[in-house]
NUBAKOL-428526 format. One record per atom (N, C-alpha, C): x, y, z; atom name; residue number from 1. Coordinates in nm, 4 decimals. Layout:
N
- X:Y:Z:a:k
- X:Y:Z:CA:NUM
...
END
This chain:
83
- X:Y:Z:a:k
- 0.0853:-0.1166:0.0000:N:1
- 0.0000:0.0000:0.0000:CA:1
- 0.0904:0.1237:0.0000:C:1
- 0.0398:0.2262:-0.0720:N:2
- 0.1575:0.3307:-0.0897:CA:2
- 0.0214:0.4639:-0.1145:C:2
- 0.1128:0.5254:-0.0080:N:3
- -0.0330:0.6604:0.0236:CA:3
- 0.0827:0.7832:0.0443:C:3
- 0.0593:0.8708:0.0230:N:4
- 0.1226:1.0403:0.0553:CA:4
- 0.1033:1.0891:0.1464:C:4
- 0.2176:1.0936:0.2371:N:5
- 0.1665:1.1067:0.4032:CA:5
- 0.2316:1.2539:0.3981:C:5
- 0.2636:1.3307:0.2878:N:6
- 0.3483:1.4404:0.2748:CA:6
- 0.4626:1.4699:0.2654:C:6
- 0.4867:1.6183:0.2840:N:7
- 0.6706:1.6331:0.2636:CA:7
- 0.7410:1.5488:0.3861:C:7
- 0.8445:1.4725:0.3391:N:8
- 0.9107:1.4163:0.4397:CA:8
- 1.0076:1.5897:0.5362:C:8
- 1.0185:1.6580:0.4396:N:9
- 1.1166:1.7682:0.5274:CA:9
- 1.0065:1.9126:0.5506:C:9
- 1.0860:1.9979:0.5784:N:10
- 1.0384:2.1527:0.5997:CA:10
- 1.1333:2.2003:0.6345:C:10
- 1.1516:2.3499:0.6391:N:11
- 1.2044:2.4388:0.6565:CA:11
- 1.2099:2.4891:0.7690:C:11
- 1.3609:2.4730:0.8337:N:12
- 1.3573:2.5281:0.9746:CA:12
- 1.3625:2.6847:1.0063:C:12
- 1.3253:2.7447:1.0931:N:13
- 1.3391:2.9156:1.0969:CA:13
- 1.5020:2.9169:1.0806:C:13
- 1.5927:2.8317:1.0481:N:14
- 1.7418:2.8725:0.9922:CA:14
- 1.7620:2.8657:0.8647:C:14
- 1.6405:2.7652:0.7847:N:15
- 1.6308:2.7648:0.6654:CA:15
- 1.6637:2.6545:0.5985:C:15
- 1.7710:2.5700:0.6481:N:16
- 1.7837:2.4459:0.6663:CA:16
- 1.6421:2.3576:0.6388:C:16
- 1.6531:2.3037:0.5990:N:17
- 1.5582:2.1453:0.5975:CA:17
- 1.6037:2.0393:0.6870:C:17
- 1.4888:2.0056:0.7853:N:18
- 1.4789:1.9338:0.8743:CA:18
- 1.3427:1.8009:0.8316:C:18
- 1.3493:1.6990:0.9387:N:19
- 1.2416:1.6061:0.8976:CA:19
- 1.1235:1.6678:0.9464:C:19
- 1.0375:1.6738:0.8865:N:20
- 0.9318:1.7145:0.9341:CA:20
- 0.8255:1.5695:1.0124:C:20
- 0.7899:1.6205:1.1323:N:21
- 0.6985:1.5416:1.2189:CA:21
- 0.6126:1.4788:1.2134:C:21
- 0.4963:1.5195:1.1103:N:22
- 0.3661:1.5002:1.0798:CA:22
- 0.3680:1.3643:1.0393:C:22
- 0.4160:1.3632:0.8867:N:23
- 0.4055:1.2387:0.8386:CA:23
- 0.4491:1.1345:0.8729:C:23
- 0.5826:1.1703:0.9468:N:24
- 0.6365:1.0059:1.0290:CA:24
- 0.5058:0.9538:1.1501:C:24
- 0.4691:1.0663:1.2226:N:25
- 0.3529:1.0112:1.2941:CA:25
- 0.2589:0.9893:1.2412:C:25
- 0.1883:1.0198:1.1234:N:26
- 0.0765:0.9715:1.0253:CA:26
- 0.1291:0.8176:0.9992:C:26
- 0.2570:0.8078:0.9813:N:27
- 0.3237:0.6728:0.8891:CA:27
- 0.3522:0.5674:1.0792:C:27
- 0.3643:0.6007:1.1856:N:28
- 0.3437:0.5316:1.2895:CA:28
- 0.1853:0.4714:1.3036:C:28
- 0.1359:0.5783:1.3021:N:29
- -0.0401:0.5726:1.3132:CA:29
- -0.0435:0.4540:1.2489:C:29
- -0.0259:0.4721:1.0471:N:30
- -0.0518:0.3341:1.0338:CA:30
- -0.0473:0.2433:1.0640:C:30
- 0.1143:0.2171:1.0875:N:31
- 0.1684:0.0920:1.1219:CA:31
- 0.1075:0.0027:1.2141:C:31
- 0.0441:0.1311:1.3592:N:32
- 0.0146:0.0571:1.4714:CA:32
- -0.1553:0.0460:1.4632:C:32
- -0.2524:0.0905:1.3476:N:33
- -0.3438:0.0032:1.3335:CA:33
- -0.3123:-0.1202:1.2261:C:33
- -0.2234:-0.1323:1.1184:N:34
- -0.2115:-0.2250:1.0769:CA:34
- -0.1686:-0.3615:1.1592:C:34
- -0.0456:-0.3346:1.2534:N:35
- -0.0394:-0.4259:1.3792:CA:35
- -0.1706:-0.4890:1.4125:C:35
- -0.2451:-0.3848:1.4599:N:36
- -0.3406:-0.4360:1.5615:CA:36
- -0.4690:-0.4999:1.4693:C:36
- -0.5028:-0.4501:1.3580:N:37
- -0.5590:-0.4855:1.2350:CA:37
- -0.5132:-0.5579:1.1446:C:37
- -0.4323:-0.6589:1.1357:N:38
- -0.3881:-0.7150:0.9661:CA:38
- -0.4746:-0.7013:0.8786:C:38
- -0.5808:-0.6814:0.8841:N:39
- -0.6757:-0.6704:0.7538:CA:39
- -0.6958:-0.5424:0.7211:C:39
- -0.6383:-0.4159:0.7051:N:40
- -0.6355:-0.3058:0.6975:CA:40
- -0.5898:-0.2942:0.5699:C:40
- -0.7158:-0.2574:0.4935:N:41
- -0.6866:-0.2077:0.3114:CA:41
- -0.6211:-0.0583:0.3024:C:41
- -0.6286:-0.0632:0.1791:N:42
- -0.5384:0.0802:0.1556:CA:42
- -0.7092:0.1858:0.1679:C:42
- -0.8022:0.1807:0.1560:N:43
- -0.9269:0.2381:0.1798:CA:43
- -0.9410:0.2751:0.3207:C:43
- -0.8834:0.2062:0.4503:N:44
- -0.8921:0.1713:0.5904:CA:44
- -0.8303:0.2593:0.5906:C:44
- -0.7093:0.2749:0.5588:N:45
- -0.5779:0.3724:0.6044:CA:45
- -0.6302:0.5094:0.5574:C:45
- -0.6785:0.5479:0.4387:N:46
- -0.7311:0.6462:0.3781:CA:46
- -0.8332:0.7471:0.4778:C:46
- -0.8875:0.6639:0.5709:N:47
- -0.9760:0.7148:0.6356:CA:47
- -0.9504:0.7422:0.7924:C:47
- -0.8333:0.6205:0.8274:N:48
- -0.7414:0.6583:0.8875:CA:48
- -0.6469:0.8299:0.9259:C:48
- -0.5977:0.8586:0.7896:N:49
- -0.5629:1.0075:0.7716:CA:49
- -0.6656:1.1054:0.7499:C:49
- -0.7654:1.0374:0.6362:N:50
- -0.9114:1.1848:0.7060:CA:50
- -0.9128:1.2281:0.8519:C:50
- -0.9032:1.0900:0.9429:N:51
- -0.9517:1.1261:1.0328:CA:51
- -0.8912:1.2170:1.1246:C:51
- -0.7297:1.1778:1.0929:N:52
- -0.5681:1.2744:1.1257:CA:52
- -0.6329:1.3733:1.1004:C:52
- -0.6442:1.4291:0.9653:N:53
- -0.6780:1.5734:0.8992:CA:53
- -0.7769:1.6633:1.0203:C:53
- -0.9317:1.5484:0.9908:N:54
- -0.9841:1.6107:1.0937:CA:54
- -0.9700:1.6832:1.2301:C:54
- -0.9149:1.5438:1.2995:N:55
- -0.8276:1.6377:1.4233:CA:55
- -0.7615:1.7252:1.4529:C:55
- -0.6752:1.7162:1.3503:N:56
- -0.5880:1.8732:1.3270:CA:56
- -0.6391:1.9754:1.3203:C:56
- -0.7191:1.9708:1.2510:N:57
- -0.8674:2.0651:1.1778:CA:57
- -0.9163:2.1227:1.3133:C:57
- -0.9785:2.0468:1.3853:N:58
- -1.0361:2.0588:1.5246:CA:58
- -0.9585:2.1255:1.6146:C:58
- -0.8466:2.0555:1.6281:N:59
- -0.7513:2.1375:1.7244:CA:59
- -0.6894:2.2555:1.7162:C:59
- -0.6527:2.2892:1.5997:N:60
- -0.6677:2.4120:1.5249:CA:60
- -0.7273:2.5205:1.5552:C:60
- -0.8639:2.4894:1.5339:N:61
- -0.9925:2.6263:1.5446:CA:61
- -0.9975:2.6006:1.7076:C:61
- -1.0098:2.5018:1.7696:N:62
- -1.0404:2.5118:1.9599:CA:62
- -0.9276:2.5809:1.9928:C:62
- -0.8027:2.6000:1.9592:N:63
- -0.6819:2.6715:1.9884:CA:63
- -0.7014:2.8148:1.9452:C:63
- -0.7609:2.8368:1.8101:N:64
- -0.7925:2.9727:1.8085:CA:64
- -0.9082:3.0215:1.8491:C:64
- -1.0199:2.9187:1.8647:N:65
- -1.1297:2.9844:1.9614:CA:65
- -1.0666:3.0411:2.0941:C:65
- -1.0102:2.9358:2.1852:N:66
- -0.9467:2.9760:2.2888:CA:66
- -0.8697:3.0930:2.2865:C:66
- -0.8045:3.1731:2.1760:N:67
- -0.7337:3.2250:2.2166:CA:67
- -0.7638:3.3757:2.2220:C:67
- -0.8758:3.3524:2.0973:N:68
- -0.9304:3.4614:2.0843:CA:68
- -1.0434:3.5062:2.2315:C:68
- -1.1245:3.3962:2.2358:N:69
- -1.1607:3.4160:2.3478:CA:69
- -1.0984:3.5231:2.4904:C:69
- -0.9842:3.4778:2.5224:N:70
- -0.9158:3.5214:2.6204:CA:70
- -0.8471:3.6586:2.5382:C:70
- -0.8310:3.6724:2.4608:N:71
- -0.7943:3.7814:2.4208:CA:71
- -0.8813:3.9020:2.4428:C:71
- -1.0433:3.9040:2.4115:N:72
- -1.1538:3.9280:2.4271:CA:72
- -1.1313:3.9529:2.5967:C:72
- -1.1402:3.8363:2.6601:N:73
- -1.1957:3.8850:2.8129:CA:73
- -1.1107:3.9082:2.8877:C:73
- -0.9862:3.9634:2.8015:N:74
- -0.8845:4.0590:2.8908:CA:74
- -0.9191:4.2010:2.8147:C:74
- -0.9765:4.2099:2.7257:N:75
- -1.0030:4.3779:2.6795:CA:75
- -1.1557:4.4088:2.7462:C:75
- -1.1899:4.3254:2.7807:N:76
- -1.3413:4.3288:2.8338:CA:76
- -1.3444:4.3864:3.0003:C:76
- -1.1936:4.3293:3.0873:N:77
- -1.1912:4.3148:3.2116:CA:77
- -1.0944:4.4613:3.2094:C:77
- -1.1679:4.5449:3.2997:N:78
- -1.1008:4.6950:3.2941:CA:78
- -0.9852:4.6451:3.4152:C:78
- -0.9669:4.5385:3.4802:N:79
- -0.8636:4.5724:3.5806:CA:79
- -0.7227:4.4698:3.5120:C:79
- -0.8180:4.4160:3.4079:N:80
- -0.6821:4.3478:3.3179:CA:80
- -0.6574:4.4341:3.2587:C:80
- -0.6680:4.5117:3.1897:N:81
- -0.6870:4.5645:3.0511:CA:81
- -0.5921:4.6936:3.0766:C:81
- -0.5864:4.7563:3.2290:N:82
- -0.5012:4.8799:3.3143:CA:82
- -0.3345:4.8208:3.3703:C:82
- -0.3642:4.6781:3.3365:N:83
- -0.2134:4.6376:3.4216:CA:83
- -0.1758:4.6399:3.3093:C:83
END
């Protein structure tokens, strides 16, 4: 089975190319439902990484809900907002 788990590298803030994280843990993920699954098609895995995507997706916007949030109820709070 052969799927695109992405760039193996990226660009470090030195500019350098480093391994990038994502896909080796996308490419663990597999492995360790294929372990636990031997019957895991290349369709299984596919949905497998939707589901990666998703999460990311999710964690993403709850990180910028959160942040905005608090950003908000420190301009909101006059005794935050004076320190």
């Amino acid at each position: 089975m052969i799927l695109d788990l992405g760039s193996m590298y990226e660009a470090a803030p030195s500019g350098h190319l480093e391994l990038c994280s994502e896909p080796l843990a996308r490419n663990a993920g597999i492995a360790k439902i294929s372990l636990k699954y031997p019957w895991v098609s290349a369709g299984d895995a596919l949905l497998f990484l939707e589901g990666w995507e998703m999460a990311g997706q999710y964690a993403r916007n709850t990180s910028d809900t959160l942040r905005k949030e608090t950003a908000q109820s420190s301009t909101d709070d006059p005794a935050i907002a004076t320190e």
